[in-house]
N, C-alpha and C positions, 0 to 999 in steps of 0.2 A: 687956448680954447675958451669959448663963451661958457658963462656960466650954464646955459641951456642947455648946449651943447653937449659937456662935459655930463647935464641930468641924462638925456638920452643917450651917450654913451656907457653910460653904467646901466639903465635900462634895460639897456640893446642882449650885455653881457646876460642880463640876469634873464631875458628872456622873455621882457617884456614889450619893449618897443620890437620896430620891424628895423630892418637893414634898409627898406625902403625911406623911411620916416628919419633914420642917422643922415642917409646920403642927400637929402636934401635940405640938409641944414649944415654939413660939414663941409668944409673948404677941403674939398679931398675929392682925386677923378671918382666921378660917378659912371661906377658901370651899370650900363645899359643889354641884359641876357639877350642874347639872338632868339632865342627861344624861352622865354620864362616857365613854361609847362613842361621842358625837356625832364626826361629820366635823370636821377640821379646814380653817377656812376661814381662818384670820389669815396677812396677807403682812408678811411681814419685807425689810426693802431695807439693802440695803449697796452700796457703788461710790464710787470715786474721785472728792473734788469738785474744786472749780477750782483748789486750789492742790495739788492732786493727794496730799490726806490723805484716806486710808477714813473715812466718814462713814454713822453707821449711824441709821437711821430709823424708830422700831418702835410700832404703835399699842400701848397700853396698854388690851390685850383682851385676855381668853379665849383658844385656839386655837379654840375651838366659836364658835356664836354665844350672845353676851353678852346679858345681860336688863335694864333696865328696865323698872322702873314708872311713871316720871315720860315728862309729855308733852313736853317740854323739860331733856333732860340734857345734863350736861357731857360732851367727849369730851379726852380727853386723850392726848397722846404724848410719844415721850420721842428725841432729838437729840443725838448725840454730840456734835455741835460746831457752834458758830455760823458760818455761809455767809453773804456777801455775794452774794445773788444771787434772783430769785424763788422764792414758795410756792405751792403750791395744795390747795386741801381742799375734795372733793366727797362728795355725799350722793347716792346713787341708790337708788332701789326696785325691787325683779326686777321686771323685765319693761318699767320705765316708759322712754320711749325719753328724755324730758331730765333731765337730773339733780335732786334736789330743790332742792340747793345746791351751790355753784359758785363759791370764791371765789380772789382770785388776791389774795395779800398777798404783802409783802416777808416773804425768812424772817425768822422769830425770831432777836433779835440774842444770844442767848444758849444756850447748852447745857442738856440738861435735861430735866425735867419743864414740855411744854405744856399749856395750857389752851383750849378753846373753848365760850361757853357759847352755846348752841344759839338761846334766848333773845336773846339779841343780834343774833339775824338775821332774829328769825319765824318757826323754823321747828318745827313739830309732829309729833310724831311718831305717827302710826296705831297701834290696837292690833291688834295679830295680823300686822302687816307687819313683814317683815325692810328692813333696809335696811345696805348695804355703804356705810362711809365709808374713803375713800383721804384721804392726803395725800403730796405728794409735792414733793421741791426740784427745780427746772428747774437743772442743771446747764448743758444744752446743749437749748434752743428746737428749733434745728434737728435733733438725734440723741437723740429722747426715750430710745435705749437704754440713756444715760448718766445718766439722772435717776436720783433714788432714791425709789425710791415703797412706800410701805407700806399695808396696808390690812387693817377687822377686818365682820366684822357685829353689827351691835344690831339686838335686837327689844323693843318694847314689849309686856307683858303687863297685867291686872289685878294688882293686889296682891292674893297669896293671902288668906284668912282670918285664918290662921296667922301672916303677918307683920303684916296691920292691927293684930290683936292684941297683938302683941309692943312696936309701936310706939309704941303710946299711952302717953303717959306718959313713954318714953324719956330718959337724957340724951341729949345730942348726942355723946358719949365712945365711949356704946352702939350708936350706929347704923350706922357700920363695921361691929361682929361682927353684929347681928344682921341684916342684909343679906348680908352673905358667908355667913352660916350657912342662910340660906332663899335661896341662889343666884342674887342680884342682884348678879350683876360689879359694873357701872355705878354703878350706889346708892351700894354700899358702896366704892366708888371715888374719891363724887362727896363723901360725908360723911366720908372719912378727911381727904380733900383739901384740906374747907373748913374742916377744924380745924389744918392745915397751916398754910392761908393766914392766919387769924389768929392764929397762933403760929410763923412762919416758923425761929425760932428754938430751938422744941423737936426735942433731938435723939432725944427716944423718940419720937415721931410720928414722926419720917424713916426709925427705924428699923423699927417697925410697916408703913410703905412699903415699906421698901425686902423684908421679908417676906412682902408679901402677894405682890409680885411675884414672886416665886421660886413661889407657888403656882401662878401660872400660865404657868411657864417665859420670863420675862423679864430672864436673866442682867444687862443689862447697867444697863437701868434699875434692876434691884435695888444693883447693884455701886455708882451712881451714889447711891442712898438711903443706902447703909451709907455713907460716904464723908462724906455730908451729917450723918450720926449720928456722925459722928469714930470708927467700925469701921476696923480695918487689913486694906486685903485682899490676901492674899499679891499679891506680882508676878507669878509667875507666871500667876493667877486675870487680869489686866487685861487 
């Protein structure tokens, strides 16, 4: 990363620069909000776990609600620290009175960047439905005030014209920016991710992450990507 670059990225953390002002100067997909004035629906959790360290739990959303186009996307989050203790990740639809999905795993034994592929459970997504995914660690079964629960919404759409078109033909390199630039969070989420996971060891992909997320105000998941991309991040900033 440029030395400028690398100024506004510390910036951006402290709260000073905009997410606007990072993404166009980072080599990293630039998302473009379908709505910039939309409501903010993403929950952010933080609270004390069992061995009584702040443990923070943040879906890797939008604040608005996030788009795909795929009938089965990945969702993914990000975990300060690994817990000895149960998880849970549910899918609902406004309005539907059971959940779509309901699963109860052990947490994730590691910190991080999670993954879940939807695919792996059956489950499909409607177009033109919203649908709110939580996840959440049971700290304490009996005083869920103590759990840490985070949660975003995705909706499924058609693929515009505009990006069918874009797509054809594609590398896989491209399909990050050109999702983020036609305002598919999720997509461009789900193909930065997958170029991750086969190259777990490129440190410019982590750093491309760790940028996009700063676009959508996710200080810490971002802080965690640069870190991954061997960035130095002031102390102060952690």
């Amino acid at each position: 990363m440029k030395l400028l670059q690398r100024s506004v990225y510390r910036m951006l953390i402290a709260g000073i620069a905009t997410p606007m002002a990072f993404a166009q100067m980072a080599p990293a997909p630039h998302y473009r909000p379908p709505n910039p004035d939309a409501p903010v629906v993403r929950v952010d959790g933080r609270s004390r776990g069992p061995d009584d360290a702040m443990v923070t739990l943040t879906v890797l959303a939008p604040e608005h609600v996030g788009l795909t186009t795929k009938e089965q996307p990945s969702l993914f989050w990000y975990q300060s620290k690994a817990v000895k203790t149960d998880f849970e990740l549910t899918i609902t639809e406004a309005k539907a009175v059971l959940p779509v999905l309901d699963l109860k795993l052990n947490s994730p034994q590691t910190d991080g960047i999670q993954r879940l592929w939807l695919g792996d459970h059956g489950i499909k997504l409607k177009e033109g439905t919203e649908y709110r995914w939580t996840v959440e660690i049971v700290i304490d079964p009996v005083n869920p005030s103590r759990n840490v629960v985070a949660s975003g919404v995705i909706k499924r759409v058609p693929p515009p014209t505009a990006l069918a078109k874009r797509l054809q033909g594609a590398p896989a390199s491209d399909l990050p920016f050109i999702y983020a630039d036609e305002g598919i969070w999720y997509d461009s989420m789900e193909a930065l991710s997958d170029l991750i996971d086969k190259q777990p060891a490129d440190k410019a992909l982590h750093e491309e992450r760790g940028m996009f997320f700063m676009q959508a105000r996710l200080p810490e998941a971002a802080r965690f990507e640069m870190k991954m991309a061997g960035e130095e991040v002031s102390s102060r900033l952690k």
